[in-house]
C-alpha positions in Angstrom: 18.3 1.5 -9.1 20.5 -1.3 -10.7 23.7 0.0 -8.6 21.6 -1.3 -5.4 22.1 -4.8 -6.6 25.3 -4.9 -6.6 26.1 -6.1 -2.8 24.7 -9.4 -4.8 27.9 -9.8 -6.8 30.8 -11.7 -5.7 31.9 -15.0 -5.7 29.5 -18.3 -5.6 29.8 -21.9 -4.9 27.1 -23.8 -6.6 24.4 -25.7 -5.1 22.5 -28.6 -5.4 20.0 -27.2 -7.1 21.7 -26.0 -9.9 22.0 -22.4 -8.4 24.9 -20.8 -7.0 25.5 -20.8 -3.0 28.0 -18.8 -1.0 29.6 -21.0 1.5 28.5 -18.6 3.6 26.3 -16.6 2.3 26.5 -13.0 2.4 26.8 -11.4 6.0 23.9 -9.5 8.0 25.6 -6.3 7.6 25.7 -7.1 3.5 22.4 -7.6 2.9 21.2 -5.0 5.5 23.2 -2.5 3.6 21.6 -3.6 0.5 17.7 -3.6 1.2 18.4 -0.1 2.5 20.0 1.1 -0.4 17.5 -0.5 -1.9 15.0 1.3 -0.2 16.5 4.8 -0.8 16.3 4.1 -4.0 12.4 3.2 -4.1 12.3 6.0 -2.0 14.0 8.7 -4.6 12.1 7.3 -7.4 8.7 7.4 -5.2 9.7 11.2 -5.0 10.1 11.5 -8.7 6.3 9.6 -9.7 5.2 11.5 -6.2 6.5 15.0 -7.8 4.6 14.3 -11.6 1.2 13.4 -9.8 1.8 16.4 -8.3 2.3 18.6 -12.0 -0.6 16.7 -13.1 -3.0 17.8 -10.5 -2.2 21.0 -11.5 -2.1 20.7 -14.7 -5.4 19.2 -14.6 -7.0 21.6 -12.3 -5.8 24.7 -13.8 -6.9 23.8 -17.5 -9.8 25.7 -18.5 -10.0 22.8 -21.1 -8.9 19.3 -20.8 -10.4 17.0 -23.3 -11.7 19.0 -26.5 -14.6 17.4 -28.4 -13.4 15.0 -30.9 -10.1 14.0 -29.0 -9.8 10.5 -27.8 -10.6 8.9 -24.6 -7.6 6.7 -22.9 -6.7 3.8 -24.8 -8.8 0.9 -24.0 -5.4 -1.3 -24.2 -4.4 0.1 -21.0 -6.1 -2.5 -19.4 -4.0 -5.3 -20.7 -1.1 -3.2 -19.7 -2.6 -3.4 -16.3 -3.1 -6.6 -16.4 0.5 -7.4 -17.7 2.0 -5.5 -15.1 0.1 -7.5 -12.0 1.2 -10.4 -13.5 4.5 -9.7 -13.3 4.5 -8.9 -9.8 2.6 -12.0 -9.2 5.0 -14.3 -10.9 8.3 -12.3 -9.9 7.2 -13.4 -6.1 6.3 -16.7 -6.6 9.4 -17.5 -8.5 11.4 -16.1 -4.8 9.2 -17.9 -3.1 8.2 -20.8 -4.4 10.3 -24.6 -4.9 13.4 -24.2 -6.8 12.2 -26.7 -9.3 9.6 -23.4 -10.9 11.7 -20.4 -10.4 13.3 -20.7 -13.8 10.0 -21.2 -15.7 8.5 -18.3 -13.3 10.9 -16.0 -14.2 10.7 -16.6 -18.1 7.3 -15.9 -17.6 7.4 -12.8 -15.7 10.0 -12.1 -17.8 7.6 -12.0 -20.8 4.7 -10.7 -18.7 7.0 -7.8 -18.6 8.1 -7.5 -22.2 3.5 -7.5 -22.3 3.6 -4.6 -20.5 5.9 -2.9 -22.8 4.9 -4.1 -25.9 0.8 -2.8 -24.5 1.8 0.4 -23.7 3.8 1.2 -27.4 0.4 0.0 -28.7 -0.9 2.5 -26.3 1.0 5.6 -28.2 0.7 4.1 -31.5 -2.8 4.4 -31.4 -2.9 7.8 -30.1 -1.2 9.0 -32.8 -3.2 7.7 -35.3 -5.8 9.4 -33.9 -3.9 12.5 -33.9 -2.4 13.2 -30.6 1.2 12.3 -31.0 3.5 12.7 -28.1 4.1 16.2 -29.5 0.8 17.0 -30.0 0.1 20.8 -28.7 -2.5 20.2 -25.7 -1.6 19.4 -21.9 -4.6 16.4 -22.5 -1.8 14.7 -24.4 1.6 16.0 -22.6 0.2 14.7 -19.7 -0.8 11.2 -20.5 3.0 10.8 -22.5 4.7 12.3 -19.5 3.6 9.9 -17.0 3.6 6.9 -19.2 7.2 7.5 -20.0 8.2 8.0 -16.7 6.8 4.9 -15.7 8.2 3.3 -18.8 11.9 4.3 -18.4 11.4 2.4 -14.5 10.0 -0.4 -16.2 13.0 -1.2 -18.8 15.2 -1.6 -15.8 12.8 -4.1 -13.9 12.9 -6.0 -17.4 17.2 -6.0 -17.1 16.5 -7.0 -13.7 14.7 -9.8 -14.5 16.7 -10.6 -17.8 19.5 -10.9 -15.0 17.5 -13.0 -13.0 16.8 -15.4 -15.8 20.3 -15.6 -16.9 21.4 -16.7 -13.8 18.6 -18.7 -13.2 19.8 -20.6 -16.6 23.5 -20.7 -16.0 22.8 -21.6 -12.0 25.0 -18.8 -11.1 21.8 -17.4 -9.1 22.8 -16.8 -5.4 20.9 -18.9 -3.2 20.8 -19.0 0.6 18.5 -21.0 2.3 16.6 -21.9 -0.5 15.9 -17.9 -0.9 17.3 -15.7 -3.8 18.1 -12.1 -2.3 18.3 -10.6 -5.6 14.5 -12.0 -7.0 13.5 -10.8 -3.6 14.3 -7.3 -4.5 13.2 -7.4 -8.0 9.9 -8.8 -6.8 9.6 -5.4 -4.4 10.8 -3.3 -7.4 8.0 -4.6 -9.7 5.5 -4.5 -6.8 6.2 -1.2 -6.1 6.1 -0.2 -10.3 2.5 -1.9 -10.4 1.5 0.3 -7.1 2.6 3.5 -8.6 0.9 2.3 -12.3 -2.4 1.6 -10.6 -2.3 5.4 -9.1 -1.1 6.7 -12.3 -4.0 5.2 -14.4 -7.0 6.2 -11.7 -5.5 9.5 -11.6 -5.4 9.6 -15.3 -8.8 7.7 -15.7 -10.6 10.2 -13.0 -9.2 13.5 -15.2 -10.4 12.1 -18.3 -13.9 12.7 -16.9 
């Protein structure tokens, strides 16, 4: 997924604003070959979460027991994780589309919404464990819950690069800017839009098995 925001690399005049500007900006054909590269990605990763829901069904459907007495229900925390994750979506699009005089204090937000997210869902683990189903833990109730959480999680670490990019730019003004519009926050804003889309199925599937 990071390879797709490469097209953004290259050379930069800066602006007014503090941010960097192409004299040009970059072509049609640049940034059209970009957002579909971009796409395909989405698209292969969509195949990958699309192809675990999948296992899970089955999983799920074929147990003759999923949740054994005594064993834990989800972890309540998941809900801040939730809420983490919206909020970085929220803020990742408001700092593309909002003034230039807020996009570096949105990004640092969303940047930390993310790190939320993260730091809710190791909480998450760590306290299934210490009820006794560790990630190894010999029951598909467990492997199942780990397997899409870490799925999701290994996408998530490289929306936080992204916008750990983002905000490094933002701070050195070496962020392209073209017409007041940041191509590379508007393709991290999709990337986290799409994580909190696939997260939202992920937890109702996980939430509607558990009962």
């Amino acid at each position: 997924m990071l390879w797709n925001f490469g097209f953004l690399h290259g050379h930069h005049e800066r602006g007014g604003d503090g941010s960097a500007r192409s004299p040009s900006g970059p072509s049609r054909d640049e940034v059209g070959a970009g957002r579909f590269a971009f796409k395909l990605g989405l698209a292969s990763i969509g195949s990958l979460f699309l192809g675990c829901l999948i296992a899970f069904v089955t999983i799920r459907y074929r147990a003759d027991t999923w949740r054994e007495a005594g064993m834990p229900k989800l972890p309540l925390v998941l809900w801040l994780s939730t809420a983490m994750l919206v909020l970085t979506s929220v803020l990742t699009e408001r700092a593309y589309r909002g003034p230039r005089e807020q996009r570096g204090e949105r990004v640092r937000f969303a940047f930390l919404a993310a790190l939320g997210f993260c730091v809710a869902q190791i909480i998450a683990w760590g306290q299934w464990s210490l009820t006794g189903l560790p990630p190894n833990a010999a029951t598909l109730y467990a492997f199942s819950f780990y397997m899409l959480t870490a799925v999701h999680g290994l996408h998530v670490i490289a929306g936080v690069v992204l916008l750990h990019i983002a905000k490094k730019r933002q701070a050195l003004g070496t962020l392209k800017i073209v017409k007041g519009r940041s191509e590379f926050l508007r393709l991290t804003a999709q990337y986290w839009h799409f994580l909190g889309a696939v997260w939202l199925v992920m937890w109702i599937a996980l939430e509607i098995a558990d009962r």
